[in-house]
C-alpha positions as CSV (number, residue, x, y, z in Angstrom):
1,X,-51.8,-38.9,-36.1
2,X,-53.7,-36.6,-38.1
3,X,-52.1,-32.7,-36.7
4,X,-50.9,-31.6,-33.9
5,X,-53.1,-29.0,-33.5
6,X,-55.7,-31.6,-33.4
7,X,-53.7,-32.9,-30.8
8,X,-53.8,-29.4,-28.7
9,X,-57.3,-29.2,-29.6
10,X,-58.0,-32.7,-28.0
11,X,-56.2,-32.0,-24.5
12,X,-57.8,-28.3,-24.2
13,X,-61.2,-29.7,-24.9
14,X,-60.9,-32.9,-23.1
15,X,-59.4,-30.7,-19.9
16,X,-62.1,-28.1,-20.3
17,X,-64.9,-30.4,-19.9
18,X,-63.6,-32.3,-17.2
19,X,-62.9,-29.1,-15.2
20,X,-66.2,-28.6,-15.8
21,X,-67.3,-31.5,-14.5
22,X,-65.3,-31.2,-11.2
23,X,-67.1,-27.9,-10.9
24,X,-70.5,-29.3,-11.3
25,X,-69.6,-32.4,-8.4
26,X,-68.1,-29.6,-6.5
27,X,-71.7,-27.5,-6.6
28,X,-74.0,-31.0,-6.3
29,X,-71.8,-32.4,-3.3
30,X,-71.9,-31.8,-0.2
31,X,-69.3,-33.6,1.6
32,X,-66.3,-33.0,-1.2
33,X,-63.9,-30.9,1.0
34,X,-62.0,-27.9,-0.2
35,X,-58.5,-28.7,-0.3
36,X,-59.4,-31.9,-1.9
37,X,-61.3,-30.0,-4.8
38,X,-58.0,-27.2,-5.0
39,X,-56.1,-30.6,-5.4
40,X,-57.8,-31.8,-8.3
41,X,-58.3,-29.0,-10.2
42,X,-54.5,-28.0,-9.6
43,X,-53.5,-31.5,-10.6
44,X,-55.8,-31.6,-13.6
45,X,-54.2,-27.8,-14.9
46,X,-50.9,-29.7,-14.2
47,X,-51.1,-31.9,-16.6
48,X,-53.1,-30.2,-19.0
49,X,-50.1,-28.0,-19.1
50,X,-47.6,-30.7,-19.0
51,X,-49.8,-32.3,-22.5
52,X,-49.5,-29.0,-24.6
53,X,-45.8,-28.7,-23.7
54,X,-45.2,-32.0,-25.1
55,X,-47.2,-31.9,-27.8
56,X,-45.6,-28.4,-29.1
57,X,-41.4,-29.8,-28.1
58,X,-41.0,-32.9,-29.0
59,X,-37.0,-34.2,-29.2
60,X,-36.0,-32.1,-32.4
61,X,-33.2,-34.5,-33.2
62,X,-35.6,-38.0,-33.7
63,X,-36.2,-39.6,-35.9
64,X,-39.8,-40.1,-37.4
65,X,-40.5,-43.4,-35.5
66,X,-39.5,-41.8,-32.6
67,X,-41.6,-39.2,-32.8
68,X,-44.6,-41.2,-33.5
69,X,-44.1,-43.0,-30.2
70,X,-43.9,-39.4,-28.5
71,X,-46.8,-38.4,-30.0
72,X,-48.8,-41.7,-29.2
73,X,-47.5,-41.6,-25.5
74,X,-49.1,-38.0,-25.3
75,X,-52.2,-39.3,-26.2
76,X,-52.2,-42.1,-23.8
77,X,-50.9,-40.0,-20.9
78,X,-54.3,-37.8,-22.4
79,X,-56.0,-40.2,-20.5
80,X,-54.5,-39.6,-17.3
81,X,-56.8,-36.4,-17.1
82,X,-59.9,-39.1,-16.3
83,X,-57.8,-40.7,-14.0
84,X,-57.5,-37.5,-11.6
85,X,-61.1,-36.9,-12.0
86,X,-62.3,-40.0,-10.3
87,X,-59.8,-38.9,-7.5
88,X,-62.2,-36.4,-6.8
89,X,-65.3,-38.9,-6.5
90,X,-63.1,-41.2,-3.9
């Protein structure tokens, strides 16, 4: 892993343009209810949340391997953010 303020900048941007995106399918689509959309969007600031909070307190007593696997598990939970999307399209 490069930074991790490339990191941040990943999840913000990523999290940004899929809140986008549920916006757009919220303005094209008719039959999305509310309190489905308030679900997503709620879930998807969640986690976005939850990402930059890991990312910026990882254990401060690891070890460098260990932090590595924090690090790569952030990324991969990253991609959780698509998962809630498609929530919205069921």
């Amino acid at each position: 892993m490069a930074s991790i303020r490339i990191l941040k900048k990943d999840i913000n941007r990523f999290a940004f343009d899929l809140l986008q995106e549920c916006f757009s399918y919220r303005h094209y689509s008719d039959e999305l209810s509310e309190d489905k959309f308030d679900d997503v969007i709620s879930k998807l600031v969640l986690l976005r949340n939850d990402l930059i909070l890991r990312a910026n307190h990882p254990e401060t007593d690891a070890e460098s391997s260990t932090l590595k696997d924090h690090y790569k598990q952030v990324q991969l939970d990253l991609l959780k953010l698509a998962e809630i999307v498609e929530d919205l399209k069921k």
